[in-house]
DOPA-294720 format. One record per residue (C-alpha): residue in three letters; z, y, x. Coordinates in pm, whole numbers, plus 50000, padded with zeros to 5 digits. Layout:
N
ALAZYX/...
This chain:
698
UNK714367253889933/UNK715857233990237/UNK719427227990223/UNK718897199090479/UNK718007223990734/UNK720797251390632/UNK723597223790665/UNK722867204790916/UNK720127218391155/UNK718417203191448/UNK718517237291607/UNK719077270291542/UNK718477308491628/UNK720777334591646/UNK719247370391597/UNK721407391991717/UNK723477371592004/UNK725637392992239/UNK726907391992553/UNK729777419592445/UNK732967400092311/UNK733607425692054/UNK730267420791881/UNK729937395591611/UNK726457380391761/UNK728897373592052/UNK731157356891861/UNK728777334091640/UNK727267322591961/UNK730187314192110/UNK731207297391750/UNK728367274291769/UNK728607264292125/UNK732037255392177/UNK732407239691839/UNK730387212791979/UNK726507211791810/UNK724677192091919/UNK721107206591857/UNK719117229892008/UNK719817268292031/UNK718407301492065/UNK719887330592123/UNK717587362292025/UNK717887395492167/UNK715707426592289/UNK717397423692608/UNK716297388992710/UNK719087383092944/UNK720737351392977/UNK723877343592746/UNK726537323392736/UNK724837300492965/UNK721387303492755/UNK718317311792828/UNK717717345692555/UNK714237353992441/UNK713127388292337/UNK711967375992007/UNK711717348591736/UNK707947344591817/UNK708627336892195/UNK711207306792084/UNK709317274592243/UNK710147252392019/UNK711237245491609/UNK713757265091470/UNK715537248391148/UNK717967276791079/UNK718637315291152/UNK721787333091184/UNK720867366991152/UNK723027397691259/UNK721237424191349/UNK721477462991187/UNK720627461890806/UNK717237483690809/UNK715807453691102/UNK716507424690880/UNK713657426990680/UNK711407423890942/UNK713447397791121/UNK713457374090773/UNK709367383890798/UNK709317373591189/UNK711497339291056/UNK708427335890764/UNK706177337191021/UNK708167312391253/UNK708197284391006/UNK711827290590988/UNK712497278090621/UNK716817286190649/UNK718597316290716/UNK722167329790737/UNK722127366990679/UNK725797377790830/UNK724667417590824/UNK726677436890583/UNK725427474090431/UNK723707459890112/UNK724517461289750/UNK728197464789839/UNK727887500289946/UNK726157515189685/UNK722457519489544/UNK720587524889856/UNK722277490389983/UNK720807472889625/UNK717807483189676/UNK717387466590023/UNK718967436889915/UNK716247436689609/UNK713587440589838/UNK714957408190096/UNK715757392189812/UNK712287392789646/UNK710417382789991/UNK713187349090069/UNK711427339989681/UNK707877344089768/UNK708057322590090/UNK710487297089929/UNK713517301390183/UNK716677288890158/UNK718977320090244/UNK722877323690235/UNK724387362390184/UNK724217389390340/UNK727157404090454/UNK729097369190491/UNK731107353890761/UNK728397320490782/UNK728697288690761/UNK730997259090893/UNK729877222790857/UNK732497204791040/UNK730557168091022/UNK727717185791184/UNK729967203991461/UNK728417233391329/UNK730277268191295/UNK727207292491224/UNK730287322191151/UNK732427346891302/UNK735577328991195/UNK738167306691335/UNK737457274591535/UNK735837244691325/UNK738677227591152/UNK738757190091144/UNK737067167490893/UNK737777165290554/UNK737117159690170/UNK737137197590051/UNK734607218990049/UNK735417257089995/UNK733077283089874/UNK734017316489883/UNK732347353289837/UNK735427367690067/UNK734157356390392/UNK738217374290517/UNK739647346390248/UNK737837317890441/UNK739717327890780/UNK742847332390620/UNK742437297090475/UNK741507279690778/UNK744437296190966/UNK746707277590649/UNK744847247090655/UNK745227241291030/UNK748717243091039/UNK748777214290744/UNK746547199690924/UNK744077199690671/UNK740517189690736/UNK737197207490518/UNK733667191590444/UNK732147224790420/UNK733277259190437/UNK730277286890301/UNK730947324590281/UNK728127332490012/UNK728967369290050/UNK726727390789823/UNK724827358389685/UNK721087377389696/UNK719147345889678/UNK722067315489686/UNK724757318189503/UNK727787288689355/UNK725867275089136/UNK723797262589431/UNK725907250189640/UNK728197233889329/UNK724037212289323/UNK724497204889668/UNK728117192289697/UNK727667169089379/UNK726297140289573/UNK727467148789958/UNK729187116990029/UNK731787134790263/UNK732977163389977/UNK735807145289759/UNK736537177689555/UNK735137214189549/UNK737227244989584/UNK735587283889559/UNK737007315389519/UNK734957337889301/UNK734187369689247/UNK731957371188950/UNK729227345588804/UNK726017359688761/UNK724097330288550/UNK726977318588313/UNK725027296188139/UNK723147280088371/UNK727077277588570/UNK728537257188286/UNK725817234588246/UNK725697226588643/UNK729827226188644/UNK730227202388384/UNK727557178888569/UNK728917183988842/UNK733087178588728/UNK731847144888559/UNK731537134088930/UNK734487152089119/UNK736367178589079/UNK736067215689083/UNK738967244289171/UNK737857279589115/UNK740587309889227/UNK738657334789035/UNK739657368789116/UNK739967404988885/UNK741767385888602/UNK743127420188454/UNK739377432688464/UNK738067441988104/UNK734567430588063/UNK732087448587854/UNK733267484687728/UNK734827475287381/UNK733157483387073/UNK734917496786768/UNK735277458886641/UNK738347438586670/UNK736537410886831/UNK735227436687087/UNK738567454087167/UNK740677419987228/UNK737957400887465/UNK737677408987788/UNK735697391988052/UNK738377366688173/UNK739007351787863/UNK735277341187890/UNK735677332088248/UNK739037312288070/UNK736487295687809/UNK733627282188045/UNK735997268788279/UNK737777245088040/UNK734337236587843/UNK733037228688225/UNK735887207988328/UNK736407232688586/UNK740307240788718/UNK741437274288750/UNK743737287089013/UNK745567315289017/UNK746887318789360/UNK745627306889732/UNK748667278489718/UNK748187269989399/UNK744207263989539/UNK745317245289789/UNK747957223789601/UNK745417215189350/UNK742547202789586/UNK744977186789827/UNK746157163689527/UNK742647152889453/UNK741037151689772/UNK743887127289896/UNK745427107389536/UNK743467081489329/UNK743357098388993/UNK745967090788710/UNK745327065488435/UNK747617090388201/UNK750117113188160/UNK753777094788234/UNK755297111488526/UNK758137090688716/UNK760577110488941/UNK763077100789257/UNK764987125089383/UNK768397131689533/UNK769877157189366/UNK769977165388968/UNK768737199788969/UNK765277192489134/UNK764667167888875/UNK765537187488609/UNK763317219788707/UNK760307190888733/UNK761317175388396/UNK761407208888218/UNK757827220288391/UNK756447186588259/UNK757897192387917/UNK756377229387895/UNK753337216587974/UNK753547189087759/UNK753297163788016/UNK755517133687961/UNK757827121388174/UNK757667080388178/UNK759987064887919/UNK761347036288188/UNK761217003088015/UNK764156982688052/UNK762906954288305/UNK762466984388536/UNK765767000788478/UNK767556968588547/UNK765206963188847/UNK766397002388956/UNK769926993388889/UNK770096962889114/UNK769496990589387/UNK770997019889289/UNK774797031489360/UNK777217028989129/UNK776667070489021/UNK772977068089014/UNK770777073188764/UNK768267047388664/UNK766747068988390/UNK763907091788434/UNK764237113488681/UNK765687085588889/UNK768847096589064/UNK769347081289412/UNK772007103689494/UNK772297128589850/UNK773417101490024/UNK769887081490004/UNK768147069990287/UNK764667058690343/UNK764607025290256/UNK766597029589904/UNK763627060589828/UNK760747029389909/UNK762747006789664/UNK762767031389408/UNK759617043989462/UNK757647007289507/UNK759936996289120/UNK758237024988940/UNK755267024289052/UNK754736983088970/UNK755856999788613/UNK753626998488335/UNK754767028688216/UNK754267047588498/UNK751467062188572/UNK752387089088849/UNK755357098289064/UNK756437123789232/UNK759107122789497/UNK761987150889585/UNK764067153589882/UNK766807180489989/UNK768027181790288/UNK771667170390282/UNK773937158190556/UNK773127124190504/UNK769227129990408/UNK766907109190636/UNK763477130390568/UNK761497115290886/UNK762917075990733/UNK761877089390394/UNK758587103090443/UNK757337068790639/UNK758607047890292/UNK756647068490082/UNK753807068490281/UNK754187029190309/UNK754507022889931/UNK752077044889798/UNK749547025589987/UNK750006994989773/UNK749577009989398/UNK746087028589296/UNK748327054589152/UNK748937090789242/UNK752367103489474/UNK753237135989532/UNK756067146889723/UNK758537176989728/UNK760427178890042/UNK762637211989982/UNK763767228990298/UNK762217241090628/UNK763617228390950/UNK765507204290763/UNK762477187090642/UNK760367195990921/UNK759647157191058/UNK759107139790728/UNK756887171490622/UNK754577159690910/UNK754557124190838/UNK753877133690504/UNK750677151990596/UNK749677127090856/UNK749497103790547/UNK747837124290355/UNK750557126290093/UNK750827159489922/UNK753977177690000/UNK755167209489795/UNK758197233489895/UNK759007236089505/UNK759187214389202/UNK757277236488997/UNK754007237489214/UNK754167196989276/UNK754627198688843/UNK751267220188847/UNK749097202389094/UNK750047165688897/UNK749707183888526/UNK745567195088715/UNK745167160888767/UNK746167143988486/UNK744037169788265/UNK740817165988492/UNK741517129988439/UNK741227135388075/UNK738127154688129/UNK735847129788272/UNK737187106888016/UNK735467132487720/UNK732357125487570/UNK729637143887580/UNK729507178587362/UNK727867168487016/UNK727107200986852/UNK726397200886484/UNK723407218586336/UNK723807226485956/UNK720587234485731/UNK720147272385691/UNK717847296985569/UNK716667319685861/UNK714327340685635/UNK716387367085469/UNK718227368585802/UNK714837376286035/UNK713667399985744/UNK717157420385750/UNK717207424086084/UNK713787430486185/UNK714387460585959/UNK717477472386117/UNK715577472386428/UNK712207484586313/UNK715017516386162/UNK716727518886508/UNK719967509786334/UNK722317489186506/UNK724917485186274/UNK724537461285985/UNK727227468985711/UNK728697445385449/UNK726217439685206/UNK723537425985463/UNK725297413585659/UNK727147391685375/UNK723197386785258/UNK722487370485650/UNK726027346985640/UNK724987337985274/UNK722187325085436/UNK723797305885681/UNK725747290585393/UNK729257311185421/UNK730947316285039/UNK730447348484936/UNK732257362984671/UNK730187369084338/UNK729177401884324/UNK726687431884313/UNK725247462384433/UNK725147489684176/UNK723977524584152/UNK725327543283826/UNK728457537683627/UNK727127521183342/UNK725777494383605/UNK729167492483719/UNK730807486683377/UNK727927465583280/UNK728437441083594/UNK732147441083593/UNK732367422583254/UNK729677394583356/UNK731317390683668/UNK734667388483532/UNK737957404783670/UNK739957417283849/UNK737497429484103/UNK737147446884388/UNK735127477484484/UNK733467487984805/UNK731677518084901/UNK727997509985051/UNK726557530385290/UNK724857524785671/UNK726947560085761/UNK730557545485671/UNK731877513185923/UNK735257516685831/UNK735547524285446/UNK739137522285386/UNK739227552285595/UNK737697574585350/UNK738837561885025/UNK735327537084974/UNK737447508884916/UNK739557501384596/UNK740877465284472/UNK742437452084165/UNK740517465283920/UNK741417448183599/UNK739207465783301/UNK736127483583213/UNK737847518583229/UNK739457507383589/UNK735997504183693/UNK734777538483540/UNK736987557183722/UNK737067541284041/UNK733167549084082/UNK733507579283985/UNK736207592484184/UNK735057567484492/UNK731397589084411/UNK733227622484407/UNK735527619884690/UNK732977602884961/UNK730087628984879/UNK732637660284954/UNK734027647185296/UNK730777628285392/UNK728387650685246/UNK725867638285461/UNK726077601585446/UNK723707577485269/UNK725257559884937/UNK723527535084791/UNK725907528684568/UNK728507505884559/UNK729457465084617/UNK731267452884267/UNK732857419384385/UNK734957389184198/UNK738577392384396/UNK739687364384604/UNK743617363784565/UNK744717329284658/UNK744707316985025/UNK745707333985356/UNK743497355185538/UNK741827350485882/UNK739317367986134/UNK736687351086311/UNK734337372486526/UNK731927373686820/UNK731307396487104/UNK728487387387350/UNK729917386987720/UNK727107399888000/UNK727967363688172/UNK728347339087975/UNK726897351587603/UNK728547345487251/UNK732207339487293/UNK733837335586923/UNK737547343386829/UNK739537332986585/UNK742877348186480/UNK745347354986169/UNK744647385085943/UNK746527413285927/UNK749627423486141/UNK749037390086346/UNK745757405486474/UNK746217438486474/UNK750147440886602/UNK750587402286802/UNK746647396286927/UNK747407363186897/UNK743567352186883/UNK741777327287069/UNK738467322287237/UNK735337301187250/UNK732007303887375/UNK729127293687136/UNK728097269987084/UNK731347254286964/UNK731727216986868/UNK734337202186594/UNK736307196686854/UNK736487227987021/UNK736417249886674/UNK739537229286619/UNK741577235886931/UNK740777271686891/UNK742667272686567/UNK745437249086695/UNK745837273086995/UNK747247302486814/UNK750827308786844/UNK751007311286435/UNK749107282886376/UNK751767265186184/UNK751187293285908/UNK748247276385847/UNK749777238285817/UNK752357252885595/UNK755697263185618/UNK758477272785394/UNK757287254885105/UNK754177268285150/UNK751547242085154/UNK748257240285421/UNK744937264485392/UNK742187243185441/UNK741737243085795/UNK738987219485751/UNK736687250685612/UNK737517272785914/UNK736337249786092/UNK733087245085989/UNK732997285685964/UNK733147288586318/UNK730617261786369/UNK728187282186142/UNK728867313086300/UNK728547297586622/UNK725037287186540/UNK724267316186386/UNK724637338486703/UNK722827311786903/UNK719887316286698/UNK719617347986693/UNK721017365287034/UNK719727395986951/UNK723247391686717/UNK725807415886972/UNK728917413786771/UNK730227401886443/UNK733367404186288/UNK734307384985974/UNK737067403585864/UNK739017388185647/UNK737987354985617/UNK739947344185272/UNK741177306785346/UNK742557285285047/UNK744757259685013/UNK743407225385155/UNK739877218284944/UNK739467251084794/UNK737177264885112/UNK737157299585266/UNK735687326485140/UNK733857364685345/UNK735947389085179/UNK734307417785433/UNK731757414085753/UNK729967436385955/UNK727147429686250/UNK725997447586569/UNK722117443186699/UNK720817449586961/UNK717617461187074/
């Protein structure tokens, strides 16, 4: 593919230019022209009259000479033939602006299939369809429909909405804001993000990356380019349909509490990758790192003139458990030397309504010679006294001399207006509220932590995959999907999970028999492929503390199951050794369509089923990452100990979830799992599969 020649062209076509004003081949035209390219162009159209000034030809064949791009907007059912008329051309890049594809239905796929398959056999580099285009600003191209080219900058913004990408240069031109790149991928038949996140790792005028997304078709093959890519700048993603379930869910736990974001949630922080939630907060974000060094840690130093302000930024640190810089004393005395009388020389620093521009640079320039500082952020209100324009020129001043990153929060409108534009014209972030100023520093300092992290080391353990391929090549060669408790405890045996001692007996006297080797009390399971959920139906009866105990409960666990199941399969049922110390947990898996095995972990019993409070991770997990996924629940204290309790041994969960995760990455055939309860002892004593069940699929 030729991304040289889709960026930055020596000359390009436009199939489809219009001398009408209304039509979008009119306005791409005019796009390209007055935005200043310098290269050649062609405007295509049956008519072959002269437009804009330009000599039209009738079709791509009669263009004289080289074409190193195509912008193609012409009616949907032509732009097959026009892409084969490109082929033919030499013409190796095209923009396909035409909408009427996979958007509006079936009919629209299958066209888009069919383009899509012939850009593949002749190796061309394609963007959309139905997209606005393209806007290289270094290159004075605008190959779009959209607004006028905005001036240069560090970010480059990839979006599927090519609407969004108007609306954003409409925002970014009145800041004043200046892109690298701005690419509508529209429907993403042939190119998609994960492209052009390949392309923008080493373009020396893109500082940091910012897309809004609509879906990711390749999630694995995302996450490995992100996380190359974020160990070289950043990336901000606004991904859209948050409240979107993913998959239908199953009849699991696991299946019922993940939905597709918290996937989306997952591969974003494993891929360094920073999510926005809102337009501002996309801009906030990328205007911080395309314009501030990066922060050497987390201790946040604040000026402002009035107490409130710095107390809305100091609680958003705290909730985000940022800190806010402990001033050492040389710095405070330094502060106090300049201060008045009622300031405040503690963090936030307090320079009172009455500050003016120079006493913000003093205060500003003392923190940030601080040691123990490592990023400021400035607030202003607009009082009678307030200087903003004075203001905005020291901060702009001092922040030149320190390698560390200043944000500032002018709050007001007209008030603020002047020092708002010195502000930008020194490429100093400036946000209206505390909060969002809190958000765009607390991005930085964790992407700043990011490319700090060493590589992923997953561990491999030594397993058995024998009894595992044998059980489930006979679920499948049976067309079952479901694997019940005794294989699948059989399968996480194998990958080395403690299993309770037990057995699978047929008759009574078996039961008896096996109840006084393996010793009570005991507990007693129904086993058939027909009954999931066994408690339902009586198949499930604990505490059995004698030989008679037993008796009965097989017999009337026999009795009961055959009259209201009559037609299920029982082979019997599972005698097991009770596990009645410890606390019980739920780890699970359901396979997302994007991004494959993503794991959850969660307290038993009214915490899962009542509070959800689970957590997510995709496979494979490290250490690391099993860890945090624990740590992240909001009962995880339960688990450290509390009110006299004492800890479960955290240690074994976490090497649980680092089996399971391996176990679903070997075999991905593996659609769901739930481990449910998990039995976790006190610290040393392990964890123990009380009850499982597994999903195939074909």
């Amino acid at each position: 593919m030729s991304f040289e020649k889709l960026l930055r062209p020596r000359s390009v076509a436009v199939i489809g230019a219009s001398s009408n004003p209304q039509k979008v081949g009119y306005a791409v035209l005019n796009n390209i022209i007055s935005g200043g390219y310098e290269g050649r162009i062609y405007p295509v159209n049956p008519k072959g009259e002269q437009l804009l000034g330009l000599e039209c030809v009738k079709r791509v064949a009669d263009i004289a000479g080289d074409v190193d791009l195509a912008v193609i907007i012409i009616p949907r059912d032509h732009v097959l033939q026009a892409l084969r008329e490109c082929a033919e051309k030499r013409i190796e890049s095209a923009i396909i602006i035409t909408a009427g594809f996979s958007e509006i239905g079936p009919e629209g796929k299958r066209m888009q299939d069919e383009i899509a398959q012939f850009i593949r056999q002749n190796k061309m580099t394609v963007m959309g369809p139905n997209c606005l285009g393209l806007i290289n600003p270094w290159h004075k191209l605008n190959a779009s429909f959209g607004q006028p080219i905005n001036e240069q900058g560090p970010i480059a913004l990839i979006s599927q909405s090519g609407a969004l990408i108007t609306g954003i240069q409409d925002i970014a031109m009145a800041r004043a804001q200046g892109f690298s790149l701005l690419a509508s991928i529209g429907n993403k038949a042939t190119l998609n993000e994960i492209d052009f996140l390949e392309i923008l790792q080493d373009d020396p005028h893109t500082k940091v990356i910012a897309a809004y997304l609509e879906d990711i078709a390749d999630g694995q093959k995302f996450m490995k380019v992100a996380e190359r890519v974020g160990k070289v700048k950043p990336v901000v993603i606004l991904k859209a349909g948050r409240t979107t379930a993913g998959a239908k869910a199953a009849s699991s736990h696991t299946g019922s509490l993940a939905g597709s974001d918290a996937a989306y949630d997952s591969a974003f922080e494993r891929s360094g990758v920073i999510r926005a939630d809102s337009i501002d907060h996309l801009f906030d974000v990328a205007m911080a790192f395309a314009y501030q060094p990066l922060p050497r840690g987390n201790r946040v130093a604040v000026v402002t003139n009035a107490g409130g302000p710095g107390i809305m930024m100091s609680d958003a640190m705290e909730m985000a458990h940022m800190k806010m810089a402990a001033i050492d004393e040389k710095t405070q005395a330094a502060l106090r030397e300049i201060l008045p009388c009622a300031g405040s020389a503690h963090n936030p620093v307090d320079v009172l309504g009455d500050a003016g521009g120079t006493l913000y640079g003093k205060a500003l320039d003392i923190l940030l010679a601080s040691d123990s500082v490592d990023c400021a952020v400035v607030i202003l209100t607009p009082q009678k006294m307030t200087e903003d324009a004075a203001s905005a020129q020291a901060i702009a001043e001092v922040s030149k001399k320190y390698d560390k990153p200043v944000l500032a929060c002018f709050i007001g409108a007209n008030m603020v207006r002047s020092g708002v534009e010195i502000l930008r014209r020194n490429k100093i972030p400036q946000y209206p509220i505390p909060e969002r100023a809190a958000r765009a520093i607390i991005e930085m300092v964790t992407y700043a932590g990011y490319k700090k992290r060493p590589l992923r080391a997953v561990q491999r353990f030594a397993v058995n995959r024998n009894p595992v391929s044998k059980i489930i090549r006979a679920y499948r060669l049976r067309g079952q999907k479901e694997i019940g408790e005794v294989d699948a405890k059989f399968i996480l045996k194998a990958y080395n999970f403690t299993i309770p001692s037990g057995e699978l007996v047929t008759t009574v006297d078996e039961a008896v028999r096996f109840a006084e080797q393996i010793g009570y009390p005991l507990a007693m399971k129904i086993s058939s492929p027909d009954i999931l959920h066994k408690s339902d139906v009586g198949g499930v009866k604990i505490g059995l503390a004698s030989a008679r105990d037993v008796e009965d409960a097989f017999e009337l666990m026999m009795l009961r199951i055959g009259r209201k199941m009559p037609e299920a399969e029982l082979r019997g049922v599972m005698l097991e050794k009770m596990v009645t110390e410890g606390r019980e947990v739920i780890l699970g898996m359901k396979k997302d369509p994007q991004f494959g095995p993503m794991l959850m972990f969660g307290l038993g019993g009214i915490f899962v089923e009542v509070l959800k409070d689970v957590t997510f991770g995709l496979a494979p997990v490290t250490a690391e990452e099993a860890q945090l996924m624990i740590e992240r629940t909001k009962t995880y204290r339960l688990l450290t100990g509390s009110r006299g309790q004492p800890p479960v041994d955290i240690p074994a969960i976490v090497e649980n979830l680092q089996r399971l995760s391996q176990l679903v990455m070997d075999y991905p055939v593996i659609e769901e799992i739930d481990i449910n309860p998990l039995k976790v002892g006190f610290a040393g004593d392990g964890a123990t599969v009380v009850d499982a069940r597994i999903i195939i699929g074909n």
